[in-house]
N, C-alpha and C positions, 0 to 999 in steps of 0.2 A: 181351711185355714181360719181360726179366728178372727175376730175381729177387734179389734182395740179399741175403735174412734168409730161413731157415725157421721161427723158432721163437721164439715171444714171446719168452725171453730174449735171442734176437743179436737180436729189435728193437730192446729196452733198451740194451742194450749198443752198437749201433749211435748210436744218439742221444747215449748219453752219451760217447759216443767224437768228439762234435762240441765246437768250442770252447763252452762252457758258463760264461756270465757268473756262472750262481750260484756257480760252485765257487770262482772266481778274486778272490784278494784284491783290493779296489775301487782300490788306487793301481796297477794294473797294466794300466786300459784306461782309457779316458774316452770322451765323446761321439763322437769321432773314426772309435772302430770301429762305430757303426752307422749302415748307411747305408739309406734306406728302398727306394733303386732296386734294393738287391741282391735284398730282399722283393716289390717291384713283379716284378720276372723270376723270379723262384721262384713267384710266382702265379701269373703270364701263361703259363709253362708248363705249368700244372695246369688250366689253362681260367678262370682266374679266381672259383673258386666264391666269394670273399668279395664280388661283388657279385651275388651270387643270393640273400645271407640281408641282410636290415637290421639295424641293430644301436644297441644301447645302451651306449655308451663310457664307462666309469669308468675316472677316474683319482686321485691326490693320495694323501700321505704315510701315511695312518693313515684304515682304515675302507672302501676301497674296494673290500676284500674282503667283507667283510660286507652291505654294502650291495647289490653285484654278486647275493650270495645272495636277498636281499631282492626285488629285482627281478625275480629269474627264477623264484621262489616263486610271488610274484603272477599271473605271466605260465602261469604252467602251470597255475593254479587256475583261471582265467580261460579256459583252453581252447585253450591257444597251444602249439603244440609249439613248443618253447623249448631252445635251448642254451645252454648257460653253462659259460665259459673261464676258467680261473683260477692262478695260482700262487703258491709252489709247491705240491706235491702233498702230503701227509700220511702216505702210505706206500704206495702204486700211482702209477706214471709215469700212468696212466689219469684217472685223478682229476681232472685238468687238464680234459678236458673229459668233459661229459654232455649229455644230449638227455632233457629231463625226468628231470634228477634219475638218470639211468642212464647210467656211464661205457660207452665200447666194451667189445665181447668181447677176451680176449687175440688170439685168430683174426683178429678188427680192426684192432687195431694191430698186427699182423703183415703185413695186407693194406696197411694206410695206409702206413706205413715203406717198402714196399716200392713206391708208386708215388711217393710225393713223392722217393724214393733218386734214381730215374731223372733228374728234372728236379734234384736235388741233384750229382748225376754233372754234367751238363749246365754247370753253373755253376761246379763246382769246375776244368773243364777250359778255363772260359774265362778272357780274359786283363781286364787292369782291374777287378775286382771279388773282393772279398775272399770266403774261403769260405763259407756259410751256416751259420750258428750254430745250436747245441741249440734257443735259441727260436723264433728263426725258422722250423727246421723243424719243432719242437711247433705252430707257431700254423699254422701251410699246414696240414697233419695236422687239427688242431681245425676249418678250414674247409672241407675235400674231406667230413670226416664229417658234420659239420652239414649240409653239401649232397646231401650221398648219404641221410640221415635227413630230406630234407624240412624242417627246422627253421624256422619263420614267422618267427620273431626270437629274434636272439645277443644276449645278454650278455656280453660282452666287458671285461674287466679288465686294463689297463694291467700289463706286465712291470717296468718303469722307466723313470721320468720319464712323458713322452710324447707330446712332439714327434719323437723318433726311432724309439720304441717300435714294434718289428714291428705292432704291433697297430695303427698310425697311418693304416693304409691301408682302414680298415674304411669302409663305407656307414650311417653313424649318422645318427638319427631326432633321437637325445638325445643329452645329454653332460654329465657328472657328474663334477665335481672338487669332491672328500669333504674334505679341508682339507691345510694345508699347513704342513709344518715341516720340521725338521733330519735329513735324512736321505741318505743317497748323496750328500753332499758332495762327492768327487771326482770323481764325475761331473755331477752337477746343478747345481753351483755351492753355494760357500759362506754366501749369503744367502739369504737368503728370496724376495728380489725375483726373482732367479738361478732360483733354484729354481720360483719361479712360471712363468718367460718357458717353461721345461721342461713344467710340468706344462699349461701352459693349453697348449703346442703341438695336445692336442686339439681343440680349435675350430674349426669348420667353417663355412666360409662361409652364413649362414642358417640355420645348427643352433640350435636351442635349447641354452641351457646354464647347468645349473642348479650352484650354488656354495654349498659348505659354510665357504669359506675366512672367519674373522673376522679374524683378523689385519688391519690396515690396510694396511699394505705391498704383502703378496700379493694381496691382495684387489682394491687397486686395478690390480696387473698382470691379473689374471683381466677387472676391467670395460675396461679396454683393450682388451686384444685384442679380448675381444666386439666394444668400438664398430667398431673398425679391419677387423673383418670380420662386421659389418653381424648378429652373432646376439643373437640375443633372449637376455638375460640377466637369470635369477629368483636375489636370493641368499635363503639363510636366513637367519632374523631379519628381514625385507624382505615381499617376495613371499611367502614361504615360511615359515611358523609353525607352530609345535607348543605343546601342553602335556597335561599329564596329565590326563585325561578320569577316572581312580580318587580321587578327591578328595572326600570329603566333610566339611563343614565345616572342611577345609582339611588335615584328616588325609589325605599319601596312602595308601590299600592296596593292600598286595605280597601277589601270589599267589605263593604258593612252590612251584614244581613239582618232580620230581626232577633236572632237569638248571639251573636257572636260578632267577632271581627277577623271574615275567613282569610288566610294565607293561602299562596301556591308555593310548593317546595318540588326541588329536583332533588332525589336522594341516590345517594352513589353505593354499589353492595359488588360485590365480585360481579364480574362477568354481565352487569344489567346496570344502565340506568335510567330511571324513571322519573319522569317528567310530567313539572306541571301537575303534583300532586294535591289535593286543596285539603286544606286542615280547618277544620269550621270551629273547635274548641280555641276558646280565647285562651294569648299566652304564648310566649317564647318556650316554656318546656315543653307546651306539646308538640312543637315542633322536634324536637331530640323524642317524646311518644313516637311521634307517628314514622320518626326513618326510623326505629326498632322494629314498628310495625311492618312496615315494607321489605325490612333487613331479613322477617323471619320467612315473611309470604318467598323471597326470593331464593330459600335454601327448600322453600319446601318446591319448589319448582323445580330446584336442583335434583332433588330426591322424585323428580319424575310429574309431580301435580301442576296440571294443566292450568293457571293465572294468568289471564292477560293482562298488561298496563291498564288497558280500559275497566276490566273491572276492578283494579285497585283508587280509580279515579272514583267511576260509581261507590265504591265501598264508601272510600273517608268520607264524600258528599252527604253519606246518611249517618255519618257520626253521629252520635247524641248524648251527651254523658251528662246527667244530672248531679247538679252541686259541683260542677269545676267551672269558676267563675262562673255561672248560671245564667243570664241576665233576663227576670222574668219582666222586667215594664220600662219603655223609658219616660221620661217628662214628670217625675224626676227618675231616673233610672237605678233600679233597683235588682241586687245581684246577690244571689246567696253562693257559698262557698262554702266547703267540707276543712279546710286549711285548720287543721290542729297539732303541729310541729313546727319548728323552724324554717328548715327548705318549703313548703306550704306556704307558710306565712310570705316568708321572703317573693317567693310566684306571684302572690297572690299581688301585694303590694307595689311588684316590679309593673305589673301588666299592669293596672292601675295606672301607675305613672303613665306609661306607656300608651294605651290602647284610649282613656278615657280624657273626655274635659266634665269638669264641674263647676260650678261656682262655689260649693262647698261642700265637704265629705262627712257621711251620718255611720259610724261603725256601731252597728247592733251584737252585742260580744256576750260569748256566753262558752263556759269551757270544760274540763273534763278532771277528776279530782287529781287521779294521776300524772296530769301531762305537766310539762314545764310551763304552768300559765306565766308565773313571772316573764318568763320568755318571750314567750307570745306578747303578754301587753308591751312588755319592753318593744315590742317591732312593729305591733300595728298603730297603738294608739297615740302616736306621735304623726302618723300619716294622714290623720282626720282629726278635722275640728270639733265634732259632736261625736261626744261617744254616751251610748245606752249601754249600761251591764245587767245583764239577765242570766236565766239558768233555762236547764231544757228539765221535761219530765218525764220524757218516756224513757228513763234508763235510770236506775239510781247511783252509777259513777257522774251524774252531772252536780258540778259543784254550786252550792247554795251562791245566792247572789249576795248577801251577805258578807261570807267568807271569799268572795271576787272581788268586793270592794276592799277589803282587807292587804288583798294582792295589790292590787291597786294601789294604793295608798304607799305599803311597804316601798314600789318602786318609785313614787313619787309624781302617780298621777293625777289631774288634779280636773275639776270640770267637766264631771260625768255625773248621767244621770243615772238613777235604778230604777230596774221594774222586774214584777215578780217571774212573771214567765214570757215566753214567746207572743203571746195575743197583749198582754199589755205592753212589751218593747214595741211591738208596731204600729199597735192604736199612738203610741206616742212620738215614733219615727213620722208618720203620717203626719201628725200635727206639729211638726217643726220642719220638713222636706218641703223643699218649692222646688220649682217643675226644672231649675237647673243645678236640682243639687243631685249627689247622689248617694242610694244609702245599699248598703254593702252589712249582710247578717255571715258571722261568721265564727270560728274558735272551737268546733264541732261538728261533726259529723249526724251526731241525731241535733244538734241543736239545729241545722243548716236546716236536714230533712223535715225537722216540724216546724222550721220557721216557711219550707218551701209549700207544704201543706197549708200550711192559716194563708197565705198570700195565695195561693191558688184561688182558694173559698173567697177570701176578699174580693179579688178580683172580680170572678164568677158574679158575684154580687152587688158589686159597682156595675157590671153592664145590663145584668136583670133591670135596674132601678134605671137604667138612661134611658129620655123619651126618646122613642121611635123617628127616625129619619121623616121630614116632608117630602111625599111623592111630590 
């Protein structure tokens, strides 16, 4: 077999040197460029490993990531060697997938790049079929490893939308659409109902599928489809309940950990309920996460897979989901967040209320060209007194700081600072943050992920420099 790439770098570089939906602003493709037969023959010429693993299909607007985590948590506590697929990355192309909780070696994706290249060769030379995409070939890549690692069951998270979604072609058990709102409009459609006919494209004939959507609109597209192909459908609020099991006398108690503000939940699913379940991600929607999570583990039970309660406790316990309300320091307590839509935003500001005190709020904001930034500023920056507007650099959909103040302005915001990128919004969040304020980087997804990088290093480096304890 040839060889394409020697060297973890030209893998990277390889890949991203394919067309790449992330990088490219959303009015410049739409549904049209993905087709699922182009993914069907890029598998078939791998040998098909995505039907050697089963899999668990999440999809919908907000939460599918988290939950995704949630599932394969449970699943490896429980004894399953478990893969879990995810995007985007946070700062390693690798990251995308793992095999309990451990991304490949660089030597791996070195080795994977280089046999998915050949069936990618293959397809780019033939005629009627557009080129294979950065995704498409990350998700072939995430399934030759999963199969080459043995993996009993994938988790699997939906790219976009996902009725077209490379990942559409998986072999699911279960299937999870987390809820549904405004987002990828150009290509998902401008409504909600649009956007549902998209998101429910998961559905599988006789698949189980369990639905976080409340919306009435969406929701009824979601029980459609079900009836029209004949799958069992649980929604939440329905079939599917939860409530806080830390209640006494009606007071609930928050355990405060160093990274979160953990919850206990008992979630109600047919025929099980499970108690006393701990949710370590901060925030009321991960609670509606995590009884999905549970809802699915206890159909897969159904379907004969051995799960105990206890390992579903053990599971959520090792939660970890970077960039959902984050909280990397406190004194002054500083939290990065992925929140680049509406329902996001709304989370994000709710828990806030909610979960935190301050003596004053610092929003680090920085956003994406295509999204509803109007939006967005409309709803965060009325919730904090100091606001920095910034831009991110490692994508070029991130909107100039410039043209943010612009937005800004138009809605009528007033008493904000600029800076040009992520390492000067900090260096200047730093010098106005006192130890009970708190500052919150947010409006982005890579803006989150490279503002959570520079605060790492910072960090790092503040305790290099601190003298040494007196024995």
């Amino acid at each position: 077999m040839p060889r394409f790439v020697e060297t973890y770098e030209e893998a990277v570089a390889y890949l991203f040197g394919r067309i790449n939906y992330e990088y490219v602003l959303a009015g410049s493709y739409s549904t049209q460029d993905f087709k699922l037969d182009r993914m069907r023959q890029l598998l078939s010429f791998l040998g098909n490993p995505h039907e050697r693993v089963p899999a668990v299909h999440i999809a919908g607007t907000k939460g599918k990531g988290s939950t995704a985590v949630m599932v394969a948590e449970i699943l490896c506590a429980a004894g399953y060697r478990t893969g879990l697929f995810t995007s985007p990355h946070v700062s390693a192309f690798e990251e995308r997938m793992t095999v309990d909780g451990v991304s490949p070696e660089r030597q791996q994706v070195v080795d994977l790049v280089n046999r998915v290249a050949g069936a990618v060769d293959r397809l780019d030379r033939s005629a009627g079929l557009m080129h294979p995409t950065f995704f498409e070939i990350t998700t072939a890549m995430a399934w030759l490893f999963f199969a080459d690692e043995d993996v009993e069951r994938a988790v699997i998270e939906v790219g976009l939308g996902g009725r077209l979604d490379s990942t559409n072609i998986c072999r699911s058990d279960v299937c999870i659409i987390t809820n549904i709102g405004r987002d990828h409009t150009a290509q998902l459609g401008n409504t909600l109902t649009k956007i549902a006919f998209e998101k429910a494209g998961i559905v599988k004939p006789g698949i189980p599928v369990l639905s976080g959507v409340g919306v009435a609109a969406p929701r009824a597209v979601v029980a459609e489809t079900c009836r029209a192909k004949g799958a069992p459908l649980l929604e939440l609020g329905q079939e599917i309940r939860y409530h806080r099991s830390d209640e006494v006398d009606g007071a609930a108690q928050t355990v405060v950990t160093a990274n979160s503000n953990e919850t206990v939940l008992d979630v109600e699913t047919p025929g099980q309920t499970w108690t006393r379940v701990p949710v370590r991600l901060c925030g009321a929607h991960q609670h509606a996460n995590a009884a999905l999570a549970v809802a699915a583990v206890n159909v897969l039970r159904q379907q004969g897979e051995r799960i105990p309660i206890d390992a579903v406790r053990r599971g959520m316990a090792a939660v970890c989901a970077p960039l959902r309300i984050e909280v990397l320091r406190h004194r002054p307590t500083v939290i990065v967040d992925a929140a680049h839509n509406g329902d996001s935003a709304r989370a994000l500001t709710t828990t806030l209320d909610t979960h935190f005190r301050a003596r004053r709020r610092i929003l680090i904001f920085a956003a994406t060209r295509d999204k509803d930034v109007a939006g967005l500023v409309r709803l965060l920056l009325p919730k904090f007194e100091t606001t920095i507007l910034s831009q991110y650099t490692s994508n070029p959909r991130g909107l100039p700081v410039d043209q943010l103040e612009c937005v800004v302005q138009s809605v009528g915001g007033a008493g904000y600072h600029l800076a040009e990128d992520a390492a000067s919004a900090w260096k200047l969040a730093a010098q106005l943050a006192e130890r009970e304020d708190l500052v919150c980087a947010t409006g982005s997804f890579y803006f989150a992920a490279e503002m959570r990088a520079l605060l790492a290093d910072d960090f790092t480096q503040r305790e290099q420099k601190a003298p040494a304890a007196a024995v």
